[in-house]
PDB file of N, CA, C and O in Angstrom, chain B, residues numbered from 101:
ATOM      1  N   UNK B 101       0.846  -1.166   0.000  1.00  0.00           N
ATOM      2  CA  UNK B 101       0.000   0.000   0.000  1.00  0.00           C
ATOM      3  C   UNK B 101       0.895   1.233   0.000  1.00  0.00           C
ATOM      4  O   UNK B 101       1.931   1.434   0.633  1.00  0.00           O
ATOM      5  N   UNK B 102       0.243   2.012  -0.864  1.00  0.00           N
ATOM      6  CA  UNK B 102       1.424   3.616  -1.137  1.00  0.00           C
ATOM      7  C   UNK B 102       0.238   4.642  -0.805  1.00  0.00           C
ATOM      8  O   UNK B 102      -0.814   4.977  -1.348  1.00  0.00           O
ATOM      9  N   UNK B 103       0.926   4.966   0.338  1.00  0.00           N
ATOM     10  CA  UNK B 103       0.060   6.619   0.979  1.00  0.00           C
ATOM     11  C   UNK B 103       0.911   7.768   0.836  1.00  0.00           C
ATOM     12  O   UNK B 103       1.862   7.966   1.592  1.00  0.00           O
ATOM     13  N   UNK B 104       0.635   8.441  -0.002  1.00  0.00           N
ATOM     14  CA  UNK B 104       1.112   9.999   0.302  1.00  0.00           C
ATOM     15  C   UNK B 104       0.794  10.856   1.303  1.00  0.00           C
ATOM     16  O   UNK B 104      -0.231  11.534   1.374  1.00  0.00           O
ATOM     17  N   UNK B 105       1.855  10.804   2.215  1.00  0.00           N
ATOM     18  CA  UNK B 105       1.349  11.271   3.185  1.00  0.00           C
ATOM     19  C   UNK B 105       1.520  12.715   3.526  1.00  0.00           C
ATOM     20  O   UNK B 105       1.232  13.167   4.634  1.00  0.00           O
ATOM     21  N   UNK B 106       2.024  13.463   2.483  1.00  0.00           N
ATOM     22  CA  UNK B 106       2.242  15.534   2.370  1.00  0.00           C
ATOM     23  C   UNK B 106       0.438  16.014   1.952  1.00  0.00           C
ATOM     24  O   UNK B 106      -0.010  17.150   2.109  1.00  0.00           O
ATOM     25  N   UNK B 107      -0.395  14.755   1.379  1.00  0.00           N
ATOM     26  CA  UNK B 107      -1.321  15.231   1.309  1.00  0.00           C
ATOM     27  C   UNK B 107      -2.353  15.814   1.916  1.00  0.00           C
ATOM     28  O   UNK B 107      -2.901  16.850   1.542  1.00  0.00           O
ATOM     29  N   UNK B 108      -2.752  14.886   3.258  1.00  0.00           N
ATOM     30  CA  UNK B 108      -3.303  15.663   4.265  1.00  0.00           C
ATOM     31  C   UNK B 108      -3.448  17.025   4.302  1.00  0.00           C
ATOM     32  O   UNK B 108      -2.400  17.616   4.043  1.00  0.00           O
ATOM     33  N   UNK B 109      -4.531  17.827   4.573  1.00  0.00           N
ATOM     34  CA  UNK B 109      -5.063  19.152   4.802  1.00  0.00           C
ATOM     35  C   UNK B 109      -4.588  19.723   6.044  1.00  0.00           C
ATOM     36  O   UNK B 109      -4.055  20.832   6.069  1.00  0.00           O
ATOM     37  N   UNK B 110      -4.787  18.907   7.223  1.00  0.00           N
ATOM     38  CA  UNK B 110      -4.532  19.245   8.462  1.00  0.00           C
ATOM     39  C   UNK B 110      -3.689  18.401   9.531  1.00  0.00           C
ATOM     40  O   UNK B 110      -3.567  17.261   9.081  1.00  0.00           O
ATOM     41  N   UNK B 111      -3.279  18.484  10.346  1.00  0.00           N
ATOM     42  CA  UNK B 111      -2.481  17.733  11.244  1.00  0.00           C
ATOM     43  C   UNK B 111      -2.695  18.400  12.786  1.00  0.00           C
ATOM     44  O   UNK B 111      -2.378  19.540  13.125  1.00  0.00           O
ATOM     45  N   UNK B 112      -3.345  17.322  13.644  1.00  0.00           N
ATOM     46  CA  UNK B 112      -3.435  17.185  14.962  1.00  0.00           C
ATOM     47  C   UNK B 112      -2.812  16.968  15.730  1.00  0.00           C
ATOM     48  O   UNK B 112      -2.120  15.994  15.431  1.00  0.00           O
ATOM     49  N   UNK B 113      -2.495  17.533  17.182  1.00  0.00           N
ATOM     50  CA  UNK B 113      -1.392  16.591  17.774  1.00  0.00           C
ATOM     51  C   UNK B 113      -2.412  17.024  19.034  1.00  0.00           C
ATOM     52  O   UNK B 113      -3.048  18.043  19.302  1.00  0.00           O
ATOM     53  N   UNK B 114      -2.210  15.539  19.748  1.00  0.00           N
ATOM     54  CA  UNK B 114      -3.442  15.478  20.752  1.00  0.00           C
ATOM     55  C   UNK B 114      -2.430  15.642  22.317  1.00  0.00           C
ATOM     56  O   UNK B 114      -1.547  14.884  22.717  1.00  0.00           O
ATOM     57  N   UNK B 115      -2.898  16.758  22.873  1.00  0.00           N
ATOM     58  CA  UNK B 115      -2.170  16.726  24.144  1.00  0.00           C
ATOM     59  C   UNK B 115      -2.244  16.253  25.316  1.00  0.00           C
ATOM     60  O   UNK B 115      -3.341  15.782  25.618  1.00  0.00           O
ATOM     61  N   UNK B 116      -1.273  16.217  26.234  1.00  0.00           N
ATOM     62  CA  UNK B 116      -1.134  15.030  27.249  1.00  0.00           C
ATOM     63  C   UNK B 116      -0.563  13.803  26.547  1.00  0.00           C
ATOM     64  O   UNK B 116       0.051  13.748  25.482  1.00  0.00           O
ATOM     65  N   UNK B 117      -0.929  12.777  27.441  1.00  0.00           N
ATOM     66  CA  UNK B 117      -0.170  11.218  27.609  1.00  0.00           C
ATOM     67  C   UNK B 117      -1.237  10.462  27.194  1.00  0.00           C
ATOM     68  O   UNK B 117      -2.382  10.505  27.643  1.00  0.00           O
ATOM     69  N   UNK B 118      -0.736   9.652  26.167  1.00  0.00           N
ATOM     70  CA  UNK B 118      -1.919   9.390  25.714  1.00  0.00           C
ATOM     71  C   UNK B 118      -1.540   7.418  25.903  1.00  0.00           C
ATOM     72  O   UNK B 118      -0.339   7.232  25.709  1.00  0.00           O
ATOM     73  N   UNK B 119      -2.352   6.004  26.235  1.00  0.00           N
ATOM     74  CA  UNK B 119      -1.635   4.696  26.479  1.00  0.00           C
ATOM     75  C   UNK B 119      -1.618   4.739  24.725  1.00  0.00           C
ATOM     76  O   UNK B 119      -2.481   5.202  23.980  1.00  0.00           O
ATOM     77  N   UNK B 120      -0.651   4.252  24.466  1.00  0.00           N
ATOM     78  CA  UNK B 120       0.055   3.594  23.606  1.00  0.00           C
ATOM     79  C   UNK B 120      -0.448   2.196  22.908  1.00  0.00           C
ATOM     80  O   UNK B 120      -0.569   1.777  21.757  1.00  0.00           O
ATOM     81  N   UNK B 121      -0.626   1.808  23.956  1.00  0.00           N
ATOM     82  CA  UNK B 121      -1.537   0.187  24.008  1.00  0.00           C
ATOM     83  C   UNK B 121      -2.762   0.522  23.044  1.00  0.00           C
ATOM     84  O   UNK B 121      -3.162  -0.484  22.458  1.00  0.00           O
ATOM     85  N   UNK B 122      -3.385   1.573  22.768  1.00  0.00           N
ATOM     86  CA  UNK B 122      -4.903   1.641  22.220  1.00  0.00           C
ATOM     87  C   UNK B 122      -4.602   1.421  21.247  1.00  0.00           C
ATOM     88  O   UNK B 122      -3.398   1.455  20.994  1.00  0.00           O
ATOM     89  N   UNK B 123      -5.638   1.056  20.134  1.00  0.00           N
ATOM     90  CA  UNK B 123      -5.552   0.643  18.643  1.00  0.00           C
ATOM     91  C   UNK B 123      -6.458   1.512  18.148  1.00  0.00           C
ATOM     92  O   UNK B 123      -7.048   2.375  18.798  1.00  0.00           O
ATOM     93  N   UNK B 124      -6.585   1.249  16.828  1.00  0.00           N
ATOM     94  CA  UNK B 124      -7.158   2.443  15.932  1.00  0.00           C
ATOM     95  C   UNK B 124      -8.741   2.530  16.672  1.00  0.00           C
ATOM     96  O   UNK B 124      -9.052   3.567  17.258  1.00  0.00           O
ATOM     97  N   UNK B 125      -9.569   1.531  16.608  1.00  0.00           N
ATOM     98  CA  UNK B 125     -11.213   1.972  17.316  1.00  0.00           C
ATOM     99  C   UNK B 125     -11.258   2.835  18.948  1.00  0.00           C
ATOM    100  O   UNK B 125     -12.181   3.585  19.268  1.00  0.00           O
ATOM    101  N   UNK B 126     -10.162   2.551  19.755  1.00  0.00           N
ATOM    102  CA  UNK B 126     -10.052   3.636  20.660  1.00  0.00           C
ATOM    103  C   UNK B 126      -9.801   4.738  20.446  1.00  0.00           C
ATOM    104  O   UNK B 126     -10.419   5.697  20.907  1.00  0.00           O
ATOM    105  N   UNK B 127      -8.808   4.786  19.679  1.00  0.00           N
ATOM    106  CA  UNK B 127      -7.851   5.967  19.466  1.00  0.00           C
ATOM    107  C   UNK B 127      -9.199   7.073  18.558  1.00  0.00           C
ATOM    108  O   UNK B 127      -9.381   8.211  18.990  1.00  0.00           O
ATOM    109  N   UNK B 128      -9.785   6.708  17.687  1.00  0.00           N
ATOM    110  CA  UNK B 128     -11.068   6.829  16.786  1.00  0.00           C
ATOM    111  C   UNK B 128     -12.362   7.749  17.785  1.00  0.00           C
ATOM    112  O   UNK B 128     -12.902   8.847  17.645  1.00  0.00           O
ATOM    113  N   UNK B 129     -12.455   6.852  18.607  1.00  0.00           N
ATOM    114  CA  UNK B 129     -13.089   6.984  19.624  1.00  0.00           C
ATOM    115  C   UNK B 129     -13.140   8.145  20.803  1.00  0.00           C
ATOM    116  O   UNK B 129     -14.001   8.875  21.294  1.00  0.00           O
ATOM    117  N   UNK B 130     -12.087   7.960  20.932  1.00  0.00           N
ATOM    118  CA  UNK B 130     -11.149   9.224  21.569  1.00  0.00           C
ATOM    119  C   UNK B 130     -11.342  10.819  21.005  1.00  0.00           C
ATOM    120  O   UNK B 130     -11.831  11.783  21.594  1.00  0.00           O
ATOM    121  N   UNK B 131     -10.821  10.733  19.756  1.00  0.00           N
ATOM    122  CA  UNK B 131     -10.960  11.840  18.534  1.00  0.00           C
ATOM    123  C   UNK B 131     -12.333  12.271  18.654  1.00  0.00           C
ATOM    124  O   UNK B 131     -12.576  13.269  19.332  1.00  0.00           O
ATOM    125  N   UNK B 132     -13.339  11.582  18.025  1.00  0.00           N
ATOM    126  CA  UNK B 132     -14.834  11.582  18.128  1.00  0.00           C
ATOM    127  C   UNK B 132     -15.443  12.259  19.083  1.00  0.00           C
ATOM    128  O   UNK B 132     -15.785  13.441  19.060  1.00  0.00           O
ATOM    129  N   UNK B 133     -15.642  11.034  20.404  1.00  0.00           N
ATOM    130  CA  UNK B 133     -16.275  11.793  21.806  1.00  0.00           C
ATOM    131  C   UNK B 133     -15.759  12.937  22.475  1.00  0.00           C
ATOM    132  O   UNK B 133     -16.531  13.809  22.874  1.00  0.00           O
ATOM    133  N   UNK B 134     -13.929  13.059  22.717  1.00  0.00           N
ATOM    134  CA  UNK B 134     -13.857  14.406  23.431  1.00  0.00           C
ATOM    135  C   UNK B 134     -13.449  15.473  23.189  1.00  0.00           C
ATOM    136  O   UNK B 134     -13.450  16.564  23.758  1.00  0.00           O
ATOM    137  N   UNK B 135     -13.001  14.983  22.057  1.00  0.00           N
ATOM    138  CA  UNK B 135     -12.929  16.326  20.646  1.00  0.00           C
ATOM    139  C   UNK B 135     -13.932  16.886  19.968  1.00  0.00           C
ATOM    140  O   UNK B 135     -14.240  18.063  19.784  1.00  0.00           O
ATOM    141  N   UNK B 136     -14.497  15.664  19.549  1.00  0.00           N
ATOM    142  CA  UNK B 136     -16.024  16.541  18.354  1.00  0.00           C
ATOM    143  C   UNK B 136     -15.249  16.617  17.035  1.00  0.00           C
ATOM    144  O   UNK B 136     -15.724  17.368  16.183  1.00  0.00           O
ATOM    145  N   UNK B 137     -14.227  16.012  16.766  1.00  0.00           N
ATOM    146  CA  UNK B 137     -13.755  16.584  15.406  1.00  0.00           C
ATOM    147  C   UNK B 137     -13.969  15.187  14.155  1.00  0.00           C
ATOM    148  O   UNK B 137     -13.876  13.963  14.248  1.00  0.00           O
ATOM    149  N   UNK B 138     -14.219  15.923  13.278  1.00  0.00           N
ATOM    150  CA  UNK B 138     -14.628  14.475  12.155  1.00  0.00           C
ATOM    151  C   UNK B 138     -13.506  13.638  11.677  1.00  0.00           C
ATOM    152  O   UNK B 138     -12.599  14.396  11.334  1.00  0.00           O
ATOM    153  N   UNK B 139     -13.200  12.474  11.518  1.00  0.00           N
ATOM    154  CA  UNK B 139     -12.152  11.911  11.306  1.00  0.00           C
ATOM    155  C   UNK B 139     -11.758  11.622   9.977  1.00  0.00           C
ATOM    156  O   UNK B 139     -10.681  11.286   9.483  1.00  0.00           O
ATOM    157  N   UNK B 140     -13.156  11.884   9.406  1.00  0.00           N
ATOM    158  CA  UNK B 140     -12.738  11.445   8.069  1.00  0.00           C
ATOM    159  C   UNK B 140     -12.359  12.661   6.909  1.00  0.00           C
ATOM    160  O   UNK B 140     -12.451  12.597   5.683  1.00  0.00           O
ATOM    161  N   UNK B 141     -12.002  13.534   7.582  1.00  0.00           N
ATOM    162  CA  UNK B 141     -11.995  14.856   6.896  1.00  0.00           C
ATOM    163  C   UNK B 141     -10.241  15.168   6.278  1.00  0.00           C
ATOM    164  O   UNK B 141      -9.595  16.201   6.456  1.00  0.00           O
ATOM    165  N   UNK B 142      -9.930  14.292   5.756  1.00  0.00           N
ATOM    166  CA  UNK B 142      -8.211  14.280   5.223  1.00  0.00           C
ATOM    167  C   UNK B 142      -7.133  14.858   6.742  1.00  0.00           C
ATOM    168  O   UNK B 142      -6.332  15.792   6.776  1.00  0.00           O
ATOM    169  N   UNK B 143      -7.411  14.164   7.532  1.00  0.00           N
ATOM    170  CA  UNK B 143      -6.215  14.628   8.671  1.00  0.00           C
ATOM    171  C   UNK B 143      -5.663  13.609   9.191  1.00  0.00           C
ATOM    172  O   UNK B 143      -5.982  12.420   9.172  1.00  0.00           O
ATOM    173  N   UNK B 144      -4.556  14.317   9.800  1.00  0.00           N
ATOM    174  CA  UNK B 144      -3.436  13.043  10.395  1.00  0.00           C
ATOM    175  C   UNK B 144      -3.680  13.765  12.193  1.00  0.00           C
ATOM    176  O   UNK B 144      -3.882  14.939  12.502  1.00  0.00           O
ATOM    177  N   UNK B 145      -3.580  12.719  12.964  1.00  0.00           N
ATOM    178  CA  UNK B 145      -3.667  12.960  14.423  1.00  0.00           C
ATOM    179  C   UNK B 145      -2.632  12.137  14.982  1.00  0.00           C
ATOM    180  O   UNK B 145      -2.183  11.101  14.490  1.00  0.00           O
ATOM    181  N   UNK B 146      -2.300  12.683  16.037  1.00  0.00           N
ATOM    182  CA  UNK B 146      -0.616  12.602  16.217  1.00  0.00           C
ATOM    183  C   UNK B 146      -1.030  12.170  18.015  1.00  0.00           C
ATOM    184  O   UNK B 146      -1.637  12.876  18.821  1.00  0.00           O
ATOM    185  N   UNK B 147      -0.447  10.771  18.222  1.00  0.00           N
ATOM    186  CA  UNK B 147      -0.656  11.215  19.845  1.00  0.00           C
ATOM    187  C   UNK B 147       0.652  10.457  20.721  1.00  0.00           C
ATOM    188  O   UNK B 147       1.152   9.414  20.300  1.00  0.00           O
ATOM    189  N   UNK B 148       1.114  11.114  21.959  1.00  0.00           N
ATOM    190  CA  UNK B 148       2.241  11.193  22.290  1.00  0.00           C
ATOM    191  C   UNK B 148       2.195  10.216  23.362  1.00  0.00           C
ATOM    192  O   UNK B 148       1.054  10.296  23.818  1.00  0.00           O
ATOM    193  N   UNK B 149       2.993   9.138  24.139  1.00  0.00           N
ATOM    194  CA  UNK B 149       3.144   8.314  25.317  1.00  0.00           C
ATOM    195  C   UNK B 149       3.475   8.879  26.273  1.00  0.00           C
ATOM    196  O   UNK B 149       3.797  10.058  26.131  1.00  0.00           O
ATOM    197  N   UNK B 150       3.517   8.393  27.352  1.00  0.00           N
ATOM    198  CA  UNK B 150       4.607   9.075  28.421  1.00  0.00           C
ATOM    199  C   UNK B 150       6.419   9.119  28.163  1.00  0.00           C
ATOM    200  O   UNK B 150       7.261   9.813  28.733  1.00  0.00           O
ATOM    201  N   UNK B 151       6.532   8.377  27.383  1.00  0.00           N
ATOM    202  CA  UNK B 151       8.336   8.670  26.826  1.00  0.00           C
ATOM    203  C   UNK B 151       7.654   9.237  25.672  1.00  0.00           C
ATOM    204  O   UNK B 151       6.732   8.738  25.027  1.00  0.00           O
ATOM    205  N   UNK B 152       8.351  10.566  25.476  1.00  0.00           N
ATOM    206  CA  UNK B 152       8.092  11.818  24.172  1.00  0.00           C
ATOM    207  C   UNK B 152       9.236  11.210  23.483  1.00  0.00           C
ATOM    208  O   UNK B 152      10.147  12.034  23.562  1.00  0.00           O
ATOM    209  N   UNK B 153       9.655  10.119  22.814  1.00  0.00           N
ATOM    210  CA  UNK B 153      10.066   9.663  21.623  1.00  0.00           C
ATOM    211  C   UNK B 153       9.081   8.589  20.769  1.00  0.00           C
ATOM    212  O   UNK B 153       9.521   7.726  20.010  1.00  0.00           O
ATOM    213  N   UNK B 154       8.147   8.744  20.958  1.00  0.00           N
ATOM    214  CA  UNK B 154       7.363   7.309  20.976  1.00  0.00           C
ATOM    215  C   UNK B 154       5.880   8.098  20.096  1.00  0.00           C
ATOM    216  O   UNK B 154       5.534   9.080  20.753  1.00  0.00           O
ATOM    217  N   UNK B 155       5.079   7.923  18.973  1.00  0.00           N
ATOM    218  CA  UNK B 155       4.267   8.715  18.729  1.00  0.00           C
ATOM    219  C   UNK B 155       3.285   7.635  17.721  1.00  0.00           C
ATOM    220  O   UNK B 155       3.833   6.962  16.849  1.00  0.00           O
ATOM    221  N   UNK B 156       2.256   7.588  17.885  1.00  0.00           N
ATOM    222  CA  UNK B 156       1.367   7.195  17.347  1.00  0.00           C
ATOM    223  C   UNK B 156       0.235   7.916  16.330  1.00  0.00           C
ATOM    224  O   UNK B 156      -0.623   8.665  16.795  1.00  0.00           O
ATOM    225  N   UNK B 157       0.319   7.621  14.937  1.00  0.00           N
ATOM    226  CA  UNK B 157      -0.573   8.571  14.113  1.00  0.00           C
ATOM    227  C   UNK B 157      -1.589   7.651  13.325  1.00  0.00           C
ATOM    228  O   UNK B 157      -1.289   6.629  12.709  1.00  0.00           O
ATOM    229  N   UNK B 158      -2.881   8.221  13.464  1.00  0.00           N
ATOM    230  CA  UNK B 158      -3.842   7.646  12.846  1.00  0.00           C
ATOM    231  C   UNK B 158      -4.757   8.591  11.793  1.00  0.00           C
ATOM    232  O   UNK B 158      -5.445   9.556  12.126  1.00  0.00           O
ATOM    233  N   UNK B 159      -4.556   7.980  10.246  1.00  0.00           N
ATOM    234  CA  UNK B 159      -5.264   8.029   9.474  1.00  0.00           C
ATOM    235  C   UNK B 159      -5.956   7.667   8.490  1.00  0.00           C
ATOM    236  O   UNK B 159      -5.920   6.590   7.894  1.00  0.00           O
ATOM    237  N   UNK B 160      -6.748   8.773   8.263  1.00  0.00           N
ATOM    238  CA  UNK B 160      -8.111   7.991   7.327  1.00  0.00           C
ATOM    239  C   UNK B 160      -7.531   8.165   5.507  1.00  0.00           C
ATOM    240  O   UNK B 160      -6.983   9.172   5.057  1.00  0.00           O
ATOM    241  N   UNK B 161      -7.850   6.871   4.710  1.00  0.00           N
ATOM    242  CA  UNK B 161      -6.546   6.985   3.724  1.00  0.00           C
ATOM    243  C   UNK B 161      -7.889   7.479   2.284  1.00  0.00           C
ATOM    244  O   UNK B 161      -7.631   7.810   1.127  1.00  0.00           O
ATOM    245  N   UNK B 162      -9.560   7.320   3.096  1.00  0.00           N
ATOM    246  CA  UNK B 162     -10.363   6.801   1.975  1.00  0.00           C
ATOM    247  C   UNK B 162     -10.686   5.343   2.031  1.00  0.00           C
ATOM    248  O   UNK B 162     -11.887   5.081   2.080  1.00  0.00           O
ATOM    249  N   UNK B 163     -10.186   4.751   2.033  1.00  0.00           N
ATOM    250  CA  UNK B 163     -10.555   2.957   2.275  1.00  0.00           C
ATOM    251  C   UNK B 163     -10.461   2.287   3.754  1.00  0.00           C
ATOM    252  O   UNK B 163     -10.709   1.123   4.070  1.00  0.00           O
ATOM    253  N   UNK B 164     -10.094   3.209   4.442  1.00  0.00           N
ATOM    254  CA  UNK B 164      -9.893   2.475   5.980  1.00  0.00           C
ATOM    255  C   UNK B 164      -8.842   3.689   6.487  1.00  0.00           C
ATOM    256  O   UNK B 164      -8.304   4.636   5.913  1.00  0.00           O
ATOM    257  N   UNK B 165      -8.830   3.019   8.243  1.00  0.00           N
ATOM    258  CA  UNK B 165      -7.820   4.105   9.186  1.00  0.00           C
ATOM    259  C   UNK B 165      -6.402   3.349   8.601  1.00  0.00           C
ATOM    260  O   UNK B 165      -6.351   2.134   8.407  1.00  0.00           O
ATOM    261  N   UNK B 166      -5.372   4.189   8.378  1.00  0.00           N
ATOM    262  CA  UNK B 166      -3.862   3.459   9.037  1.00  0.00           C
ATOM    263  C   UNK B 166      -3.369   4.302  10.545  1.00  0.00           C
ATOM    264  O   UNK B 166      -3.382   5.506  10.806  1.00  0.00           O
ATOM    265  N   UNK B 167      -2.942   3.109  11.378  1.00  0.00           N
ATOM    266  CA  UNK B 167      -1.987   3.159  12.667  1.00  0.00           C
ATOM    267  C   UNK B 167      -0.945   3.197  11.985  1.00  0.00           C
ATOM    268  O   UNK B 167      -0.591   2.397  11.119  1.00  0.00           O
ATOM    269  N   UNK B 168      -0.059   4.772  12.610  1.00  0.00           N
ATOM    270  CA  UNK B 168       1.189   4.363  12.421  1.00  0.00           C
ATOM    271  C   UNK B 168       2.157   4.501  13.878  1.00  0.00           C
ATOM    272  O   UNK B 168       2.048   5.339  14.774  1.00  0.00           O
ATOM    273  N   UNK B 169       3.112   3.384  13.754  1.00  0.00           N
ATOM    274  CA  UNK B 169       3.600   3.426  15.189  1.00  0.00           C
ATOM    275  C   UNK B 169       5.082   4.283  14.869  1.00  0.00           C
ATOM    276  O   UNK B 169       5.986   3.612  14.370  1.00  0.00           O
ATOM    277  N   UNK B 170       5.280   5.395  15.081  1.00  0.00           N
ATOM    278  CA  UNK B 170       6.919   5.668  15.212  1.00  0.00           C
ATOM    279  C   UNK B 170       8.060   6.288  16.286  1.00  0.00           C
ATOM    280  O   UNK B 170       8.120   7.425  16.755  1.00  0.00           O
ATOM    281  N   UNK B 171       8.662   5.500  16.436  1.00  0.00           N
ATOM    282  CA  UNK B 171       9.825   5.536  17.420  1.00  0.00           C
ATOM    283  C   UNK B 171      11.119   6.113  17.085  1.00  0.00           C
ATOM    284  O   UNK B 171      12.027   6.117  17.917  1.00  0.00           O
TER     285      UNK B 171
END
């Protein structure tokens, strides 16, 4: 699978500590209920662990979410 990922409109970065452990339907979930923000609207959301080298991004590609894990 080939994502361009400069395409995105917008980019989120969700503050605080966020578990790491969650997978895309939490993380989804998360966005949704205490944000209010639409997910499917071309954005990347960025969320941070308690070690700030560690970052988790979830997006919507058009056909499904991708998790991305980077360290």
């Amino acid at each position: 699978m080939l994502v361009n990922y400069h395409s995105p409109k917008h980019v989120y970065i969700v503050c605080g500590n966020t578990d790491l452990r969650k997978g895309i339907d939490t993380l989804a979930i998360l966005i949704a209920d205490n944000f209010g923000m639409n997910l499917y609207n071309d954005s990347i959301f960025l969320f941070c662990g308690r070690r700030n080298d560690r970052f988790k991004a979830l997006y919507w590609d058009g056909e499904g979410f991708i998790l991305l894990y980077i360290w």
